[in-house]
C-alpha positions as CSV (number, residue, x, y, z in Angstrom):
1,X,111.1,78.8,47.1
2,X,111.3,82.4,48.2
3,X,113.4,85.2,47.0
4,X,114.3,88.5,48.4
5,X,115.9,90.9,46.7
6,X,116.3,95.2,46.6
7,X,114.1,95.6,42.9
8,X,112.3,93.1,41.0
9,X,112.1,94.0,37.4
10,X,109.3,92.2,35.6
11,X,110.4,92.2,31.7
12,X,113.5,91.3,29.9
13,X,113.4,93.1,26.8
14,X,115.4,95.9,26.7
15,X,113.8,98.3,28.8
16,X,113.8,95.6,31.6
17,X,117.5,94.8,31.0
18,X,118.1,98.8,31.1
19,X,116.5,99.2,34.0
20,X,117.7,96.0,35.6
21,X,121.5,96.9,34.9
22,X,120.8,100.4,36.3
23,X,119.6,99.0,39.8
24,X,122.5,97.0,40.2
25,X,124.6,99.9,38.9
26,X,123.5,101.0,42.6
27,X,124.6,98.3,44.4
28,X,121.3,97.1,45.2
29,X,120.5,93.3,44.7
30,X,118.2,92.4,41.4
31,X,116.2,90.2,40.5
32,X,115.0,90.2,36.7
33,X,111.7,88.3,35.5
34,X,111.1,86.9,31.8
35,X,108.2,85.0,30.4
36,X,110.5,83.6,27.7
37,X,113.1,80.8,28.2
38,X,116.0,83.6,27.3
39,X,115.8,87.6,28.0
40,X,115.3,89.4,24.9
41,X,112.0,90.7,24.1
42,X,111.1,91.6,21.2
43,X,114.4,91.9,19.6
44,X,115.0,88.3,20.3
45,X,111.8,86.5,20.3
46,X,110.4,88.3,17.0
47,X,111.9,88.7,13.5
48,X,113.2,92.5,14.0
49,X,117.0,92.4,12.9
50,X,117.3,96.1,13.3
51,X,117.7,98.9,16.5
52,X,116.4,101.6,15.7
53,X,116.6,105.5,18.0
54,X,120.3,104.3,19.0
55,X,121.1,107.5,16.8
56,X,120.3,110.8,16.1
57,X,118.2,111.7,12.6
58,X,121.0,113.7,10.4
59,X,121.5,114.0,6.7
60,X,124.8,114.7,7.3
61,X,125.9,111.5,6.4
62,X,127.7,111.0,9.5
63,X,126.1,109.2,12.3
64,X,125.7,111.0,16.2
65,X,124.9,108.1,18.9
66,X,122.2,109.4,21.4
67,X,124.5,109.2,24.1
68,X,122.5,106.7,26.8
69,X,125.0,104.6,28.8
70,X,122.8,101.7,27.9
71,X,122.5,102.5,24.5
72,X,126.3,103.1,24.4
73,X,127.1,99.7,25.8
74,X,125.0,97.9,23.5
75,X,126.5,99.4,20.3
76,X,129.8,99.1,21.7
77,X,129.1,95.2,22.5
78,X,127.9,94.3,19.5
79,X,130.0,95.9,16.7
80,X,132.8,93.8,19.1
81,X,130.6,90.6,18.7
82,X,129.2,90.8,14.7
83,X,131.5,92.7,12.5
84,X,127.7,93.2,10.8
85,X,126.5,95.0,13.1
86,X,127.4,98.7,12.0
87,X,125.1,102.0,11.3
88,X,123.6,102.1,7.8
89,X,121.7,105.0,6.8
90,X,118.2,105.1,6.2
91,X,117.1,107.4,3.4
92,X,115.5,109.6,5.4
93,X,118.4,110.4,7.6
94,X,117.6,107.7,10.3
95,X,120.3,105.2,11.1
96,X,119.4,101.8,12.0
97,X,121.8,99.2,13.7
98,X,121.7,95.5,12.3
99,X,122.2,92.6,14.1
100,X,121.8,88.8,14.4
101,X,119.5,87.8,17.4
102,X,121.5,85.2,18.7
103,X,124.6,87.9,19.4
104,X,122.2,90.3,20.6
105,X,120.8,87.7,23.2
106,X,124.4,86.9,24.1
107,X,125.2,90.4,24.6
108,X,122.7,91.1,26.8
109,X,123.4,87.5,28.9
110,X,126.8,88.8,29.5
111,X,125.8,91.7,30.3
112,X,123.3,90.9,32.9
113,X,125.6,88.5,34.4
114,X,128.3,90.9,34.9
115,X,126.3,93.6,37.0
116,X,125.0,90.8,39.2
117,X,121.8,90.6,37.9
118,X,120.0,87.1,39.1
119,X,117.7,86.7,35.8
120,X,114.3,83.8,35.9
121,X,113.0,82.9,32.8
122,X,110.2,80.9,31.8
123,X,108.8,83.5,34.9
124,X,104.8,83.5,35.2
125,X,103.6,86.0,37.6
126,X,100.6,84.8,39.1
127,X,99.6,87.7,41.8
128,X,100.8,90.5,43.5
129,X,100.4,90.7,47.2
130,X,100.1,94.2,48.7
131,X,99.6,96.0,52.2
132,X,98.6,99.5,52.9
133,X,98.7,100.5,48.6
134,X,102.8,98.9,49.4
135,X,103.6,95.8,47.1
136,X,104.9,93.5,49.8
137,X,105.6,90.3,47.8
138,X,105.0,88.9,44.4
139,X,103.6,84.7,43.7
140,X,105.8,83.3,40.6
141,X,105.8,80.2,38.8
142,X,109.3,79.5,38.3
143,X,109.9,76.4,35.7
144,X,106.9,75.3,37.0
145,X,108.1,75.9,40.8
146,X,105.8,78.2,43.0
147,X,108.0,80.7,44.1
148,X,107.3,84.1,46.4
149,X,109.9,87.4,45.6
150,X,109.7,89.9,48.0
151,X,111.1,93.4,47.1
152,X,111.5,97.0,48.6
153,X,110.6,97.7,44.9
154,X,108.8,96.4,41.6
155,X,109.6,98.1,38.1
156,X,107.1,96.7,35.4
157,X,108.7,97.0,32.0
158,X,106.7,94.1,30.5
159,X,104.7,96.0,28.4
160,X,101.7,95.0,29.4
161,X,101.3,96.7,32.6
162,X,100.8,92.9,34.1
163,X,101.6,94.3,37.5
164,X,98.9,96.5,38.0
């Protein structure tokens, strides 16, 4: 199989889902990679339960959101999905944002679908093929299927750097 497509982002935590959502924000065509069987990361795939910098620190008792688009969209999106899922105040004047993993993955499903985002899980990236320091195509096992992505431009939020 080959793909091509305007920005591969390699990740689908919520960096990857950021900057996936951002791309396509600009029209461009993206194409989002995931190890995992669903996007997530972290906050998914491991027992967080909490997001945490969505809000300034303030003793004030009253809660100021940082003011990112993303992170704006996600509080939004999931005080409408869990009725949980509200700001509760650390005792050092942090706020932290609970939520069930399940709605969170949802959330950021629907999400990704609706900007046009063309997500591969289960995505094993097995080299990166480059010409003149210019990465000019990627080999991925897809599900098992050998698949080559090409891309005017490759944003690594895996975390791991696996990229480079």
């Amino acid at each position: 199989m080959t793909v091509e497509t305007d920005i591969v982002v390699i990740g689908g935590g919520a960096a990857g889902i950021a900057a996936a959502i951002s791309a396509a924000s600009e029209k461009r065509k993206v194409v989002l990679l995931d190890k995992n069987g669903t996007v997530g990361g972290d906050s998914v795939h491991v027992n967080v339960g909490t997001i945490c910098g969505a809000f300034y620190r303030s003793f004030s008792g009253k809660p100021t959101a940082v003011g990112y688009p993303f992170c704006k969209f996600l509080l939004s999106a999931l005080n409408e999905s869990d009725a949980t899922a509200c700001a509760g105040e650390h005792t050092e004047g942090l706020y932290i944002i609970p939520y069930e993993k399940n709605t969170l993955r949802n959330v950021y499903e629907t999400y990704l679908k609706s900007a046009g985002v063309e997500v591969y899980t289960n995505s094993l990236l097995e080299s990166v093929h480059v010409h003149e320091r210019k990465i000019k195509s990627l080999s991925v096992v897809v599900d098992g299927k050998a698949t080559t992505i090409t891309a005017q431009a490759v944003v690594d939020c895996s975390g791991n750097a696996i990229v480079s």
